[in-house]
Predicted model as a PDB file, atoms N, CA, C, CB and O in Angstrom, pLDDT in the B-factor column:
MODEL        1                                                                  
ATOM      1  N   UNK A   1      35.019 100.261-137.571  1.00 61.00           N  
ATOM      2  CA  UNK A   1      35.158  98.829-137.683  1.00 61.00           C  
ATOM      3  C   UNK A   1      34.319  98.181-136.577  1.00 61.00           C  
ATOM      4  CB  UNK A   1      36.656  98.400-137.592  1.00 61.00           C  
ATOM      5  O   UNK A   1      34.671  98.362-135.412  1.00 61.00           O  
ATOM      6  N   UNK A   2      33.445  97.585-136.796  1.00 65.00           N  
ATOM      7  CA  UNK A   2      32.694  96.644-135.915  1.00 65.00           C  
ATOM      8  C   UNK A   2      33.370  95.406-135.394  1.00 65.00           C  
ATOM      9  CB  UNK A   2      31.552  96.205-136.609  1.00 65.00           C  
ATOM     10  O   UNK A   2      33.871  94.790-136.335  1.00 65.00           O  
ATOM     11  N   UNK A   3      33.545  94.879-134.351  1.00 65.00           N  
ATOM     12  CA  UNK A   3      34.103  93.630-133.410  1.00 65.00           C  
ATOM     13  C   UNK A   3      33.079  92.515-132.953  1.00 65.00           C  
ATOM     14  CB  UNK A   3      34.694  94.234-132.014  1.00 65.00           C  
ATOM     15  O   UNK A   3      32.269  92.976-132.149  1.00 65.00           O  
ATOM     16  N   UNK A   4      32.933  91.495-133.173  1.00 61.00           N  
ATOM     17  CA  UNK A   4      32.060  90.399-132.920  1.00 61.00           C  
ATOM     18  C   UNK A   4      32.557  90.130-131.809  1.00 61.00           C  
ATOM     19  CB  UNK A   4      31.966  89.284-133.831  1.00 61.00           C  
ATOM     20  O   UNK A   4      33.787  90.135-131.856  1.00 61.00           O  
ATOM     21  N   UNK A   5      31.829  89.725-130.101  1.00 55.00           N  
ATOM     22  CA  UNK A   5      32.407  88.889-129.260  1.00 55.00           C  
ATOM     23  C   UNK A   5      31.771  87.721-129.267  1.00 55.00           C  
ATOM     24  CB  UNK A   5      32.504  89.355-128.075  1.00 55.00           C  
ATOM     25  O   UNK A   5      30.738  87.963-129.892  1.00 55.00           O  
ATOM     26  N   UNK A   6      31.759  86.748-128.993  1.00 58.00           N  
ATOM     27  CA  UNK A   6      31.426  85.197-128.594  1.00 58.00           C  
ATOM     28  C   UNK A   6      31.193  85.101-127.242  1.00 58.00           C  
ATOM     29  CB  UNK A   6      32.563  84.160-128.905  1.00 58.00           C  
ATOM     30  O   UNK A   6      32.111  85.180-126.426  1.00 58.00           O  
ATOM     31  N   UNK A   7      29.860  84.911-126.889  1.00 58.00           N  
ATOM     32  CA  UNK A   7      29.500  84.812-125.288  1.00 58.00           C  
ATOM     33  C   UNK A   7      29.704  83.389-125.025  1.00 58.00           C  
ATOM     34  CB  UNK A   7      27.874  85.280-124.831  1.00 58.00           C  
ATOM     35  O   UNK A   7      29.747  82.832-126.121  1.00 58.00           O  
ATOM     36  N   UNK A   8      29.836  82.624-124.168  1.00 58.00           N  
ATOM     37  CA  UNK A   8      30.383  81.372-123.898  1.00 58.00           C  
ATOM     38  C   UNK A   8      29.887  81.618-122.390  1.00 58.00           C  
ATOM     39  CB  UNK A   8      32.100  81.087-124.276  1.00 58.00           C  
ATOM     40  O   UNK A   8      30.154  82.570-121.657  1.00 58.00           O  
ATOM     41  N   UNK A   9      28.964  80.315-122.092  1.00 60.00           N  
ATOM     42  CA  UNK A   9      28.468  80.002-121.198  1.00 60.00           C  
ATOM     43  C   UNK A   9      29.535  78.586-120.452  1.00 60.00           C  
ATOM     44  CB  UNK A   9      27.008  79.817-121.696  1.00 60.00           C  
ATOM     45  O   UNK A   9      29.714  77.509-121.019  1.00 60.00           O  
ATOM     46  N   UNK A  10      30.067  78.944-119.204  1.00 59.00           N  
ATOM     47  CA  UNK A  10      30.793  78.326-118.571  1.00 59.00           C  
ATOM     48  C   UNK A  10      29.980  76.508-118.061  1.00 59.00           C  
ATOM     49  CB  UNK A  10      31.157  79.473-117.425  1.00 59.00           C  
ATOM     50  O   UNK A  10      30.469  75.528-117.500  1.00 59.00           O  
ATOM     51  N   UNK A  11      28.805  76.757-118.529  1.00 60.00           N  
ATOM     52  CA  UNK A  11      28.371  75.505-118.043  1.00 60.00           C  
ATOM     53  C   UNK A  11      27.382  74.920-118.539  1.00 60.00           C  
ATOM     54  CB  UNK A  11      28.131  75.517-116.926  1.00 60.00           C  
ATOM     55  O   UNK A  11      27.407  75.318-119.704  1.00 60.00           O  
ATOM     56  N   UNK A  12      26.326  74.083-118.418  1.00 62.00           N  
ATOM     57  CA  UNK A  12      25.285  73.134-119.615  1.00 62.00           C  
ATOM     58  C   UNK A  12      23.886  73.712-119.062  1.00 62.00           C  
ATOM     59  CB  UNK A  12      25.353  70.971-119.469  1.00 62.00           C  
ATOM     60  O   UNK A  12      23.822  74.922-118.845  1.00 62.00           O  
ATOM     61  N   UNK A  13      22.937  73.023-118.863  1.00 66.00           N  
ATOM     62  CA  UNK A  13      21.289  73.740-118.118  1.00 66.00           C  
ATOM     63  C   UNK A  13      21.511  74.443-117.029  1.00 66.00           C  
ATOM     64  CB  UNK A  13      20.082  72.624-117.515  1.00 66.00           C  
ATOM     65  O   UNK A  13      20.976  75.532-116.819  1.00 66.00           O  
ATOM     66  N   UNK A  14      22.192  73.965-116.371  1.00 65.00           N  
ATOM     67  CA  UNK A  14      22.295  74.140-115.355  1.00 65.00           C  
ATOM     68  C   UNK A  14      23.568  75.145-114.315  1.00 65.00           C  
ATOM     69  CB  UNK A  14      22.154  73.004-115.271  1.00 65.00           C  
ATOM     70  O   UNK A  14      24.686  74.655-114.471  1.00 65.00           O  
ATOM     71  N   UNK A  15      23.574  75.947-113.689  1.00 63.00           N  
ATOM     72  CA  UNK A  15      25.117  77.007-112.769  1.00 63.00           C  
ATOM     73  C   UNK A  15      25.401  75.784-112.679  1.00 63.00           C  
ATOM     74  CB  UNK A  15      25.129  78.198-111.019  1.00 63.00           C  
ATOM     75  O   UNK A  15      24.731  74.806-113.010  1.00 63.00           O  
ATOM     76  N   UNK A  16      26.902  75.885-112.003  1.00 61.00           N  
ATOM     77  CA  UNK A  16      27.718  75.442-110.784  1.00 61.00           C  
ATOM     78  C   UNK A  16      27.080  75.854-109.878  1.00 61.00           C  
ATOM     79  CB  UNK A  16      29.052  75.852-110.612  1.00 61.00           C  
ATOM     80  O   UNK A  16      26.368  76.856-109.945  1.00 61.00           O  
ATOM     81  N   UNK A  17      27.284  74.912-108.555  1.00 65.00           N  
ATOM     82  CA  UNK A  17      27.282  75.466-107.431  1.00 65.00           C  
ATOM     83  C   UNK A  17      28.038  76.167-107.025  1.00 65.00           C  
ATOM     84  CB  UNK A  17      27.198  74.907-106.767  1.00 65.00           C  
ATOM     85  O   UNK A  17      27.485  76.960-106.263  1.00 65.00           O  
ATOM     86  N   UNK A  18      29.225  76.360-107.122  1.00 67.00           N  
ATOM     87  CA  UNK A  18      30.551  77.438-106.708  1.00 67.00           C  
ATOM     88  C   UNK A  18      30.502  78.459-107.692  1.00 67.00           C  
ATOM     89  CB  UNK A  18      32.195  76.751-106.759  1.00 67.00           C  
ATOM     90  O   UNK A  18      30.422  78.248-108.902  1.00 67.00           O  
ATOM     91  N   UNK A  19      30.571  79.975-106.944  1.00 82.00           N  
ATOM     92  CA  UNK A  19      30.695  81.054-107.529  1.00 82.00           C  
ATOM     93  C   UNK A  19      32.126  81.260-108.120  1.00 82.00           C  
ATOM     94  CB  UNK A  19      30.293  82.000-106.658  1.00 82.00           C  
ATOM     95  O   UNK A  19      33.153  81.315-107.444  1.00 82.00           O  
ATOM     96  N   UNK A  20      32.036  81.376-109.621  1.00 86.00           N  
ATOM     97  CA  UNK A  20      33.673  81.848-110.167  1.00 86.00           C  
ATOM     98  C   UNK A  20      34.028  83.011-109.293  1.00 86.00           C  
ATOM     99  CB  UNK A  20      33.800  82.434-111.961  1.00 86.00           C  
ATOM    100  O   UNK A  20      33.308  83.712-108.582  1.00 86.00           O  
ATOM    101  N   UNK A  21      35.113  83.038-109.484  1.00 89.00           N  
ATOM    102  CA  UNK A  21      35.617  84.606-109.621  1.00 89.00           C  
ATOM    103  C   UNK A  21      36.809  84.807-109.784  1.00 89.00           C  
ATOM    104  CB  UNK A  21      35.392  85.436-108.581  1.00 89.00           C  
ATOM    105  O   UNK A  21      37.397  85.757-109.267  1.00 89.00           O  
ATOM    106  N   UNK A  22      37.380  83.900-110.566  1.00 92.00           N  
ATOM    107  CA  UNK A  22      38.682  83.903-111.715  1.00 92.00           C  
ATOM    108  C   UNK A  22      38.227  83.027-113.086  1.00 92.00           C  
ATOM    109  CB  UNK A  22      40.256  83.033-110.962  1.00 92.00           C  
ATOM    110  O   UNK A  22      37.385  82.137-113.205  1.00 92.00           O  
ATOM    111  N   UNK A  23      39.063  83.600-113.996  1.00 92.00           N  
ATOM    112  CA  UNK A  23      38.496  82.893-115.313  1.00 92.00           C  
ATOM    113  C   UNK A  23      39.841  82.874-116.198  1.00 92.00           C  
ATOM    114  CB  UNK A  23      37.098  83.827-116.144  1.00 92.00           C  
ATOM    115  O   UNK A  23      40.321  83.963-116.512  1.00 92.00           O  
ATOM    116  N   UNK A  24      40.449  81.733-116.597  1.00 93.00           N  
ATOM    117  CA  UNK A  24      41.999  82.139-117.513  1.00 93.00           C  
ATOM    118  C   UNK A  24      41.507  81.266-118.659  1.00 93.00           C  
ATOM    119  CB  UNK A  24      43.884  81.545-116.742  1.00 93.00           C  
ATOM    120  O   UNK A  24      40.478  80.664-118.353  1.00 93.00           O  
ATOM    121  N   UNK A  25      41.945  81.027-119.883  1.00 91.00           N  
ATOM    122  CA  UNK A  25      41.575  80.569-121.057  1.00 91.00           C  
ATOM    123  C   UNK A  25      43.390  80.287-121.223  1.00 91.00           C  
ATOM    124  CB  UNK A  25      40.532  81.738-122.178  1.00 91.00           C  
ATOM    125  O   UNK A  25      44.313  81.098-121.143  1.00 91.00           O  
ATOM    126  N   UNK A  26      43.400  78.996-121.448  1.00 90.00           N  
ATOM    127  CA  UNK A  26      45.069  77.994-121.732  1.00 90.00           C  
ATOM    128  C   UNK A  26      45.122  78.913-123.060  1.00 90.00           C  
ATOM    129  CB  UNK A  26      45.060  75.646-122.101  1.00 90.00           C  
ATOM    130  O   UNK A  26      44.131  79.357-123.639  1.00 90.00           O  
ATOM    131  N   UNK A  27      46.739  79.152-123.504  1.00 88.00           N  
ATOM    132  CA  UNK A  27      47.250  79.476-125.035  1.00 88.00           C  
ATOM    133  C   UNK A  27      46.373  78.678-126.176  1.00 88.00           C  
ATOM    134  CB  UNK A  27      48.942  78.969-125.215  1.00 88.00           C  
ATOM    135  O   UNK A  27      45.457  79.125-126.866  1.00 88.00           O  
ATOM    136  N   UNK A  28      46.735  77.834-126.165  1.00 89.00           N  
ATOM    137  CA  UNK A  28      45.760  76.406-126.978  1.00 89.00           C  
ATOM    138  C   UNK A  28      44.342  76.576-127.153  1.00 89.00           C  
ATOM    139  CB  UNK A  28      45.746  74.932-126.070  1.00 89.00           C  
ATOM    140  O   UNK A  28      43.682  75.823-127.869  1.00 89.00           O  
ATOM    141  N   UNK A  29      43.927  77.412-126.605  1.00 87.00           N  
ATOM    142  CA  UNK A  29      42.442  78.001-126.181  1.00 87.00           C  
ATOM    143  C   UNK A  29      41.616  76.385-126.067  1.00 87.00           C  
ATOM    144  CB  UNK A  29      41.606  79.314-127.684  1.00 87.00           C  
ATOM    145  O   UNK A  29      40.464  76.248-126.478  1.00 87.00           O  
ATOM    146  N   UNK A  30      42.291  75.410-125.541  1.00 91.00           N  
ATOM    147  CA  UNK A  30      41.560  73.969-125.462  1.00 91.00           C  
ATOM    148  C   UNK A  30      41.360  73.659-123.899  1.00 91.00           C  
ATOM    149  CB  UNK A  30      42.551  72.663-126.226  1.00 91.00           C  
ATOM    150  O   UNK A  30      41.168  72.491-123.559  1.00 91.00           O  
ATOM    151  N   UNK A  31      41.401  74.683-122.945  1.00 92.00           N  
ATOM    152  CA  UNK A  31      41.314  74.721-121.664  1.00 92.00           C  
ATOM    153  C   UNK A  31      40.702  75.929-120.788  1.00 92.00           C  
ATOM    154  CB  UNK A  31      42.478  74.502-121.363  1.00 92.00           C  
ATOM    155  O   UNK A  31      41.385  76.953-120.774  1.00 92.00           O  
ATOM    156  N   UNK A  32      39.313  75.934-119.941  1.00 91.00           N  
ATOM    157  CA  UNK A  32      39.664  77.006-119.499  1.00 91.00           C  
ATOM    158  C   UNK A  32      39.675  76.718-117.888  1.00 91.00           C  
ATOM    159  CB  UNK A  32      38.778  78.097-120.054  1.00 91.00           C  
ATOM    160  O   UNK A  32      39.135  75.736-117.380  1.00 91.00           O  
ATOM    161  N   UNK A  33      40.214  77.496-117.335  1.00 93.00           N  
ATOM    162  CA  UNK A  33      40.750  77.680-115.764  1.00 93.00           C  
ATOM    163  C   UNK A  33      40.057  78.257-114.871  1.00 93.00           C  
ATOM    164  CB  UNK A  33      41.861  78.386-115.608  1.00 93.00           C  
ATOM    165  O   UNK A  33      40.722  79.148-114.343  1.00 93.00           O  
ATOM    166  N   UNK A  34      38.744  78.142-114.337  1.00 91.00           N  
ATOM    167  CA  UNK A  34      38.165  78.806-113.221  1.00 91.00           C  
ATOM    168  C   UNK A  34      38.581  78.728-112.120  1.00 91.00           C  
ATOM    169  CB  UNK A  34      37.135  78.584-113.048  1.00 91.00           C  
ATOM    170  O   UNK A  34      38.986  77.606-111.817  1.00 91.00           O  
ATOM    171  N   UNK A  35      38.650  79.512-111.347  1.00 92.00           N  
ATOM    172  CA  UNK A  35      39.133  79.593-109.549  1.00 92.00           C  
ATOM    173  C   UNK A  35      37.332  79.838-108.684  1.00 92.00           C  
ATOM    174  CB  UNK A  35      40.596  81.638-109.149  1.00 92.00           C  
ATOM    175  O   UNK A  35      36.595  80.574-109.341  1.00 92.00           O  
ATOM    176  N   UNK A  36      36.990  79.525-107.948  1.00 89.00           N  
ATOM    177  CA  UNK A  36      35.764  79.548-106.909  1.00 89.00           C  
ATOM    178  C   UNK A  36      36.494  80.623-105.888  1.00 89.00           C  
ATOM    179  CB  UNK A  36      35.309  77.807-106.094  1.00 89.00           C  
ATOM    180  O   UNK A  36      37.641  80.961-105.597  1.00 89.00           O  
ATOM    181  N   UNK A  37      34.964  80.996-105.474  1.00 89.00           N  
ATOM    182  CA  UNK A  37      34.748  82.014-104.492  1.00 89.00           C  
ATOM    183  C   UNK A  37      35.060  80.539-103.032  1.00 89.00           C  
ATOM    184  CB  UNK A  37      32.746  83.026-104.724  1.00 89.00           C  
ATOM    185  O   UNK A  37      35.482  80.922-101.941  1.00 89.00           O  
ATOM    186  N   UNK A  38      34.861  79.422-103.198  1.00 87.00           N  
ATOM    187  CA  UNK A  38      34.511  78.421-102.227  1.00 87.00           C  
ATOM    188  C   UNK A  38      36.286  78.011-102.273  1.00 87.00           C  
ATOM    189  CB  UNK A  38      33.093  77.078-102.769  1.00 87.00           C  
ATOM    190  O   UNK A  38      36.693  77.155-101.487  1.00 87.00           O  
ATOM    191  N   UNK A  39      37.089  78.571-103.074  1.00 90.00           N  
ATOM    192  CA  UNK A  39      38.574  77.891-102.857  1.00 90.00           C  
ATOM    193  C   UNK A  39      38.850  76.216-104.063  1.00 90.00           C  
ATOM    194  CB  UNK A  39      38.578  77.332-100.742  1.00 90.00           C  
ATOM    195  O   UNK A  39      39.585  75.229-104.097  1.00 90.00           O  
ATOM    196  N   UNK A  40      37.806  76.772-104.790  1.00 90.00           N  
ATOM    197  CA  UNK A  40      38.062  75.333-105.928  1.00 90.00           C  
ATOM    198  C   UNK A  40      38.724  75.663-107.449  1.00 90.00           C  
ATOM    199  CB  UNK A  40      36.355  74.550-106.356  1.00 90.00           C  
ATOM    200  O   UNK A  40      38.218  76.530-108.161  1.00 90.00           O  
ATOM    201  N   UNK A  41      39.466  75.174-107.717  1.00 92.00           N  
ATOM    202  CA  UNK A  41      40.123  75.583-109.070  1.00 92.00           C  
ATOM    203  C   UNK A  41      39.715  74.472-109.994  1.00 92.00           C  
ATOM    204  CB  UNK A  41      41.812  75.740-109.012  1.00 92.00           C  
ATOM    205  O   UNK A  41      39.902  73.314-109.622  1.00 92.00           O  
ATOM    206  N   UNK A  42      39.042  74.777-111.453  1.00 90.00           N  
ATOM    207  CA  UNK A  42      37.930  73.543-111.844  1.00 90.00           C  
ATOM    208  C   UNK A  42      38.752  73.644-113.696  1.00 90.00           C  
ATOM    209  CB  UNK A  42      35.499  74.174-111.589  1.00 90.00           C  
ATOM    210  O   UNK A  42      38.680  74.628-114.433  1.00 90.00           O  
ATOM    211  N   UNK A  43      39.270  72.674-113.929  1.00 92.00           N  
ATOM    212  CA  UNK A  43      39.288  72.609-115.157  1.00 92.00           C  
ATOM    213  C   UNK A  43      38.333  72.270-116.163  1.00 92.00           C  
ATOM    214  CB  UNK A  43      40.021  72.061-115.272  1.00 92.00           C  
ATOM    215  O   UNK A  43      37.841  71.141-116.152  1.00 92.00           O  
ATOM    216  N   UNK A  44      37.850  73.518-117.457  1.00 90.00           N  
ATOM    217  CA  UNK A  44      37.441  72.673-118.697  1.00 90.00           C  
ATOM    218  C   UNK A  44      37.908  72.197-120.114  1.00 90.00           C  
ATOM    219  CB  UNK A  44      36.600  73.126-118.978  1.00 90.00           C  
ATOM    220  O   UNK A  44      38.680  72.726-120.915  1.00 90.00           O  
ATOM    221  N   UNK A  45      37.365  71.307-120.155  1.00 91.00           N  
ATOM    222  CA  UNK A  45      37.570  71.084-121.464  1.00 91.00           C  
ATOM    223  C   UNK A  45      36.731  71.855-122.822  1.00 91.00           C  
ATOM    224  CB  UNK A  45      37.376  69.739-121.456  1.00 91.00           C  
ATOM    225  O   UNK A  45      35.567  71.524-123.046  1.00 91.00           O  
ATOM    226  N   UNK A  46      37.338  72.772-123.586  1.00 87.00           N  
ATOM    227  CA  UNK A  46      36.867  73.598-124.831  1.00 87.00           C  
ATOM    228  C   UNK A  46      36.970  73.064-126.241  1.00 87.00           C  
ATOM    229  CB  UNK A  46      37.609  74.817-124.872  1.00 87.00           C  
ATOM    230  O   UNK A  46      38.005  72.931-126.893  1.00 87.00           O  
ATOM    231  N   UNK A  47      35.885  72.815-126.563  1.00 86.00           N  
ATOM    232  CA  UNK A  47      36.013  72.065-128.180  1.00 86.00           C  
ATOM    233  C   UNK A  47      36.251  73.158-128.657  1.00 86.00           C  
ATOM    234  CB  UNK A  47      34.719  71.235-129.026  1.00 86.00           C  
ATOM    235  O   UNK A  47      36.360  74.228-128.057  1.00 86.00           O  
ATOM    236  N   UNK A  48      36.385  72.854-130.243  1.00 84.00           N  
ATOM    237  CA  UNK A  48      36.374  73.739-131.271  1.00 84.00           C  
ATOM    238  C   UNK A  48      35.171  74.435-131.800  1.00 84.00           C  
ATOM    239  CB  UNK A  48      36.875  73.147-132.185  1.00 84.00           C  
ATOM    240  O   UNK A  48      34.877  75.325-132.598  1.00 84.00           O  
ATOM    241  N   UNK A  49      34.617  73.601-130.972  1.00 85.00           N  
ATOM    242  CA  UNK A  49      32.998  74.509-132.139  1.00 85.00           C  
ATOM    243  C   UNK A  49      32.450  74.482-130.295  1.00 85.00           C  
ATOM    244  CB  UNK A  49      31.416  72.927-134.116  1.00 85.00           C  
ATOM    245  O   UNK A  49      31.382  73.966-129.963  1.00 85.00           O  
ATOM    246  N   UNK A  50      33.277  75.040-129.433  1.00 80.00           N  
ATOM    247  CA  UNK A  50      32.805  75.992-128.474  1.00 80.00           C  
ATOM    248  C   UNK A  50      31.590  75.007-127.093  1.00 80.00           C  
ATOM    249  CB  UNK A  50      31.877  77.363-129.620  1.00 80.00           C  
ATOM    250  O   UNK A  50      30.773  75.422-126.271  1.00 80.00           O  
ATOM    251  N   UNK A  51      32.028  73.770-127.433  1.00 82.00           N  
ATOM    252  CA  UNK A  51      31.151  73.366-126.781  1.00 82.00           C  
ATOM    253  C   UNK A  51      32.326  73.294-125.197  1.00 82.00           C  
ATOM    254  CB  UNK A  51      30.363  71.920-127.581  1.00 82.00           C  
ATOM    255  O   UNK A  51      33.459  73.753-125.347  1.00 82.00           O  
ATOM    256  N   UNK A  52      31.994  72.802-124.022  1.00 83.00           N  
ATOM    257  CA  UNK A  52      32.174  72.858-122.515  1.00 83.00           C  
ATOM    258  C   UNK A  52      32.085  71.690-121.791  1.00 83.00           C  
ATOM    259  CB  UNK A  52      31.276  73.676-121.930  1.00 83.00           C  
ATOM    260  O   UNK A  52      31.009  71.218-122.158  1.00 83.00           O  
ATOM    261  N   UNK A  53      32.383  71.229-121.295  1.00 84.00           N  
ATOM    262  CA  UNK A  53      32.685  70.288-120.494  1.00 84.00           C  
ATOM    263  C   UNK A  53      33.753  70.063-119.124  1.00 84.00           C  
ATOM    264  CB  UNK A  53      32.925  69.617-121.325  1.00 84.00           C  
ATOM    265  O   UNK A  53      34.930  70.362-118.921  1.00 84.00           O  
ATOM    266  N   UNK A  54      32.972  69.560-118.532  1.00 83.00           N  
ATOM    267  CA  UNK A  54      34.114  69.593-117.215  1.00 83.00           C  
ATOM    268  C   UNK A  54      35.071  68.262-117.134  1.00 83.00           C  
ATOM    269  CB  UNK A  54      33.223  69.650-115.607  1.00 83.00           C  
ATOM    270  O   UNK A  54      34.756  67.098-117.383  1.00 83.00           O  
ATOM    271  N   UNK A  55      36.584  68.891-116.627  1.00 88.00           N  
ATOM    272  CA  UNK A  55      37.336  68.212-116.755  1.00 88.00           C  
ATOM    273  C   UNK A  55      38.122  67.493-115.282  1.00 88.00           C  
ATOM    274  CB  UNK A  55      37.975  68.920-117.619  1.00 88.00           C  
ATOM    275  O   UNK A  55      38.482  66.319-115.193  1.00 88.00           O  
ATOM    276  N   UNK A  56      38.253  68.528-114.237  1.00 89.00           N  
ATOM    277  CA  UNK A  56      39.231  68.355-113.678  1.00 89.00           C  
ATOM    278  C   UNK A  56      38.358  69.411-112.309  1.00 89.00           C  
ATOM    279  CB  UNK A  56      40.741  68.752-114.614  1.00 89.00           C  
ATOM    280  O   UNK A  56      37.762  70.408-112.716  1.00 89.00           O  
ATOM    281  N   UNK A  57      38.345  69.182-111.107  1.00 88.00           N  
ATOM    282  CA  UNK A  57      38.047  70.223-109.756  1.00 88.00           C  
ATOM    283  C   UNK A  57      39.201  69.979-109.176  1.00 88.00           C  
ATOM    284  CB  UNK A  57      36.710  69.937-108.644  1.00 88.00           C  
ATOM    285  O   UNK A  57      39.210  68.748-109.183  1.00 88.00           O  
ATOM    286  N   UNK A  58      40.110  70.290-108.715  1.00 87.00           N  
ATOM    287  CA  UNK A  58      40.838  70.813-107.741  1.00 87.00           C  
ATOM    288  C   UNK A  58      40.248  71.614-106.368  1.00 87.00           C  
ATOM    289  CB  UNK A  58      41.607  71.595-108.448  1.00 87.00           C  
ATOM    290  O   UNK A  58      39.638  72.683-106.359  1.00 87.00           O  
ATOM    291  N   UNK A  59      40.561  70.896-105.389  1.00 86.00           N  
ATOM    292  CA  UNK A  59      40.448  71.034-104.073  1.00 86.00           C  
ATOM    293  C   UNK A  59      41.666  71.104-103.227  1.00 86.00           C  
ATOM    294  CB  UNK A  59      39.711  70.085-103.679  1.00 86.00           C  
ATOM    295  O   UNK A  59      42.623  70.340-103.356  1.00 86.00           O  
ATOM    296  N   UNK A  60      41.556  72.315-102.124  1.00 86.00           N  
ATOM    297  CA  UNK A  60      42.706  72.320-101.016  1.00 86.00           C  
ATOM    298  C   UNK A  60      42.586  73.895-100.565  1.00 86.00           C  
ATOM    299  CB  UNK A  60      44.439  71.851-101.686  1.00 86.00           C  
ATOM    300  O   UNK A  60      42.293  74.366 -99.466  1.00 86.00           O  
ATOM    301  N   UNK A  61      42.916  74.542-101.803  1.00 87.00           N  
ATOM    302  CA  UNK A  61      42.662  76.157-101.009  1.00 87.00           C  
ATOM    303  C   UNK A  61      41.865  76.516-100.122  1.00 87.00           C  
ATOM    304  CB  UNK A  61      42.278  77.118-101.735  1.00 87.00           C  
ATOM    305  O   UNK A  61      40.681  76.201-100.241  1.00 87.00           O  
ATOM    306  N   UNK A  62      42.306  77.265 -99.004  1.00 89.00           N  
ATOM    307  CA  UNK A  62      41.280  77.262 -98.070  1.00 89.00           C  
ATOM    308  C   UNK A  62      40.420  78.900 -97.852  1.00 89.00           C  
ATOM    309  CB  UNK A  62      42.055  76.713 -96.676  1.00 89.00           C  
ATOM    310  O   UNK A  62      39.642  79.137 -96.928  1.00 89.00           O  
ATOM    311  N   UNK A  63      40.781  79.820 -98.886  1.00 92.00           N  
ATOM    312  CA  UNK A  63      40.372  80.818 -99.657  1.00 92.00           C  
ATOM    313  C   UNK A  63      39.879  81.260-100.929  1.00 92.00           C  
ATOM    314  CB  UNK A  63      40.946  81.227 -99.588  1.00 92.00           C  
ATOM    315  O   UNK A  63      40.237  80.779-102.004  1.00 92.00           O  
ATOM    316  N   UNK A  64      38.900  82.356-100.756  1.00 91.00           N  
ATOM    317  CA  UNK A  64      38.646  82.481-101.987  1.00 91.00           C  
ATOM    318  C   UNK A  64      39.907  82.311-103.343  1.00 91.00           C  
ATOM    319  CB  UNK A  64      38.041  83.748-101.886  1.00 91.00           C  
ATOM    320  O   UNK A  64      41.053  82.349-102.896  1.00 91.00           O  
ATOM    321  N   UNK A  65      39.831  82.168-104.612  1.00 92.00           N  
ATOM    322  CA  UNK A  65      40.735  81.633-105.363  1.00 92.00           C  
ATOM    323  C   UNK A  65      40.106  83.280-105.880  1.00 92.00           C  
ATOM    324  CB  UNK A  65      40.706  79.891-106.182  1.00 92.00           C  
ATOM    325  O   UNK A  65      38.883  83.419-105.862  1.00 92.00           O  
ATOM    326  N   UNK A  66      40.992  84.489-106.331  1.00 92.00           N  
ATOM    327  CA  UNK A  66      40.445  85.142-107.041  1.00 92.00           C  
ATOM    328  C   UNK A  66      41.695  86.019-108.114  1.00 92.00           C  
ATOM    329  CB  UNK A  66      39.502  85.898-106.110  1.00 92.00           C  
ATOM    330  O   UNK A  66      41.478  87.186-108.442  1.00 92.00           O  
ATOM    331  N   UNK A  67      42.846  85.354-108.527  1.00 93.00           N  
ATOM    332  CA  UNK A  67      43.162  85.411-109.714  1.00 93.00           C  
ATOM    333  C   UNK A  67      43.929  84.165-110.119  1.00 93.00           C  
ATOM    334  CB  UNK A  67      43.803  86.572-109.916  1.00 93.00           C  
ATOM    335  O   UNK A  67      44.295  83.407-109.221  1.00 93.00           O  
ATOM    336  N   UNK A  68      44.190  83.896-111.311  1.00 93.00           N  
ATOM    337  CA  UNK A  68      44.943  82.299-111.740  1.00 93.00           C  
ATOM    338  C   UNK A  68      45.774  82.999-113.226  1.00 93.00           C  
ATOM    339  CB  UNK A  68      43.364  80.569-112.259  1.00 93.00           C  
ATOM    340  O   UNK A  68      45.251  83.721-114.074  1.00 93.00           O  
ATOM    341  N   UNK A  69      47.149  82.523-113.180  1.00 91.00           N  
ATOM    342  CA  UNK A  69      48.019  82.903-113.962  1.00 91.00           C  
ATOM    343  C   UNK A  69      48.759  82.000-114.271  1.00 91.00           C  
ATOM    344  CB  UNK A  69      48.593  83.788-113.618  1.00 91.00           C  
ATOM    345  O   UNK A  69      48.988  81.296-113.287  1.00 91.00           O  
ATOM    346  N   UNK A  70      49.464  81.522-115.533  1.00 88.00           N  
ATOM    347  CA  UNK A  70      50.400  80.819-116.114  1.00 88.00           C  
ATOM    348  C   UNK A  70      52.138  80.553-115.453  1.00 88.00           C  
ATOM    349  CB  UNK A  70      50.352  81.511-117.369  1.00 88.00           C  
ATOM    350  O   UNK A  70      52.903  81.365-114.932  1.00 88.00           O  
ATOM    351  N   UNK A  71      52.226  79.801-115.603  1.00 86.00           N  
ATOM    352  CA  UNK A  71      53.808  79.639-115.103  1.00 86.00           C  
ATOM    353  C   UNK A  71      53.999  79.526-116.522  1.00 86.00           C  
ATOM    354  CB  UNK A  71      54.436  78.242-113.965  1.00 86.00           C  
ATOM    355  O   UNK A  71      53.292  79.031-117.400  1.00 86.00           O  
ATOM    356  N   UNK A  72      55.529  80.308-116.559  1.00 78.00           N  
ATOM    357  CA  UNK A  72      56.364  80.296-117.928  1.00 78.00           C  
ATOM    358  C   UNK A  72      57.014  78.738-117.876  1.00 78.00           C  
ATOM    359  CB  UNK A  72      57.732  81.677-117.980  1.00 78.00           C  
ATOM    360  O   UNK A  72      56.948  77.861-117.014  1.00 78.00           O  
ATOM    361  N   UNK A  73      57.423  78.777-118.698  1.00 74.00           N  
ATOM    362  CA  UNK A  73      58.580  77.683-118.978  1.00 74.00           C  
ATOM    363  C   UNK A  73      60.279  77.807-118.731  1.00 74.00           C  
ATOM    364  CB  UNK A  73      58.455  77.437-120.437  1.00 74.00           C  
ATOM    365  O   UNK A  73      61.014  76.859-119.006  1.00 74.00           O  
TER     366      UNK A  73                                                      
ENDMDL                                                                          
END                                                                             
């Protein structure tokens, strides 16, 4: 059985300046969650037909950010 993946580029022409090095994708798959090597946690916004956009940077950590996990309910 052959498996298709979908490469998805985290950003438009151009890197970020901050190196990822966490990556979480929301249930809803309408969010994804990067953490920075620089201590920044950056929300995007994920269309349906895969397009990217930035939503949200979070600032304060004063360490690398290098895993990001869900709180239950």
């Amino acid at each position: 059985m052959k498996t298709s993946v979908v490469a998805v580029a985290v950003w438009g022409r151009t890197a970020p300046s901050h190196s990822i090095t966490a990556l979480m994708i929301t249930d809803d798959q309408r969010t994804i969650v990067t953490g920075s090597q620089e201590g920044q946690i950056c929300l995007w916004d994920l269309s349906s037909d895969l397009q990217i956009s930035s939503k949200e940077i979070l600032f304060g950590h004063t360490a690398s950010v290098t895993c990001l996990a869900k709180a239950r309910e």
